[in-house]
C-alpha positions as CSV (number, residue, x, y, z in Angstrom):
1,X,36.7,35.1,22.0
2,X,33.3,34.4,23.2
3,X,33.0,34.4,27.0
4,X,30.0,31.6,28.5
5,X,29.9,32.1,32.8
6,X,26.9,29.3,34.1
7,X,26.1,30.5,37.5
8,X,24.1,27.2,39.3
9,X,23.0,25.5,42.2
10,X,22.3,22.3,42.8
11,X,18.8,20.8,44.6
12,X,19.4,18.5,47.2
13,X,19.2,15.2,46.8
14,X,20.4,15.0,43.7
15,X,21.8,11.8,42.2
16,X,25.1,12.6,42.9
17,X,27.0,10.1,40.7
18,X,24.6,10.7,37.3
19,X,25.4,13.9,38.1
20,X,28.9,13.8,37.8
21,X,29.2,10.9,35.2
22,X,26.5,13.7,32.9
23,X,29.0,16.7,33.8
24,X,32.0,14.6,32.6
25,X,30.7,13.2,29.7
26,X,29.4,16.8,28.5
27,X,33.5,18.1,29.3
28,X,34.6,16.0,26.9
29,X,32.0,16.3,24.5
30,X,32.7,20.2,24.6
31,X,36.2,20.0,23.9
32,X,35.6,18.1,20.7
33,X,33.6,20.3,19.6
34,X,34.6,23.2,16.8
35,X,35.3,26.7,18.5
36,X,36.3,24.9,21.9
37,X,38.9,26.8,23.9
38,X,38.8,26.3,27.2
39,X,36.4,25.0,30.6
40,X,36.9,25.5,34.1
41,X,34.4,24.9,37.1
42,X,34.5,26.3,40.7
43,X,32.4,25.3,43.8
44,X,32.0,28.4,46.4
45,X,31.8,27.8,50.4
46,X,28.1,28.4,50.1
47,X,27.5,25.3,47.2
48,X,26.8,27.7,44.1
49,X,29.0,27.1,40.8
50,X,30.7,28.7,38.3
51,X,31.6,27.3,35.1
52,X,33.5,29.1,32.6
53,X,33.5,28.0,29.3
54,X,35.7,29.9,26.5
55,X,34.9,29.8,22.3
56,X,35.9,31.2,19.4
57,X,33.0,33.0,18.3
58,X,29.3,33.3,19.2
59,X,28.8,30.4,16.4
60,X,30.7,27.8,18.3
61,X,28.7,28.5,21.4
62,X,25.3,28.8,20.0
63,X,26.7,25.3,18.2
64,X,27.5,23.9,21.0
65,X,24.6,24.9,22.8
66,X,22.0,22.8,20.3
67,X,24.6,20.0,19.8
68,X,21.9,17.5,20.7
69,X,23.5,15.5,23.2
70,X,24.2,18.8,25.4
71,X,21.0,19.6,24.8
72,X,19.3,16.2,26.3
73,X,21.4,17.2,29.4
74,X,20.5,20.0,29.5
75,X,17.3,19.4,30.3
76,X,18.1,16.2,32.7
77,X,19.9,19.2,34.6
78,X,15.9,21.1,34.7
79,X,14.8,18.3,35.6
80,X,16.5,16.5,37.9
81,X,19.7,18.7,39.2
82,X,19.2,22.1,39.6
83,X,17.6,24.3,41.9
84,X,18.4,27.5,40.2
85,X,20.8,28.6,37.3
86,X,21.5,31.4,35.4
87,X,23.7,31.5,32.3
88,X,25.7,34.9,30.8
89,X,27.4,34.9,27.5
90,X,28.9,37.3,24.9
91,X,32.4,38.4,24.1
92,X,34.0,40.4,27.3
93,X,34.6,44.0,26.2
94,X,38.2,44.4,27.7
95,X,40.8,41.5,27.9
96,X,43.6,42.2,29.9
97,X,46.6,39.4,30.5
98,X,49.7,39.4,32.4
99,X,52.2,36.7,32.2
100,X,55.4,36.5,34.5
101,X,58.1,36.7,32.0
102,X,60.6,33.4,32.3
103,X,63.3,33.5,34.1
């Protein structure tokens, strides 16, 4: 597994709705793509965001990150989104899981 965390925050006054018609558009162009496992996104109290993305392997992410529609996004989001982000990938050096068993 290959582990990308994208910390960001927005700039006000962004265009709100091309933001969230981008964001959606790039979810389900990331879950077509080879290598895909998994996407989640949470919004703190204080307005940053964390989105999680999971892959197979270094290669799908680095794939994904030139796939050249995410990359035309990505720099809409320079431009014209964010105030600040910082991105952290690699494959997470412990995995620990616990499931409830079923009842």
């Amino acid at each position: 597994m290959y582990l990308v965390v994208f910390r960001n925050r927005k700039h006000a006054g962004i265009d709100a709705a091309a933001y969230a018609a981008d964001a959606q558009a790039m979810e389900d162009l990331a879950r077509r793509q080879p290598g895909f496992r998994s996407f989640k996104s949470y919004v703190a109290d204080d307005g940053e965001v964390i989105a999680l993305s999971e892959w197979d392997s270094e290669a799908a992410a680095r794939a994904w990150r030139t796939q050249a529609d995410h990359a035309q996004v990505q720099g809409r989001g320079r431009s014209d989104y964010y105030e600040s982000y910082t991105l952290f990938a690699g494959t997470p050096s412990r995995i620990h899981h616990f499931e409830r068993p079923k009842a």
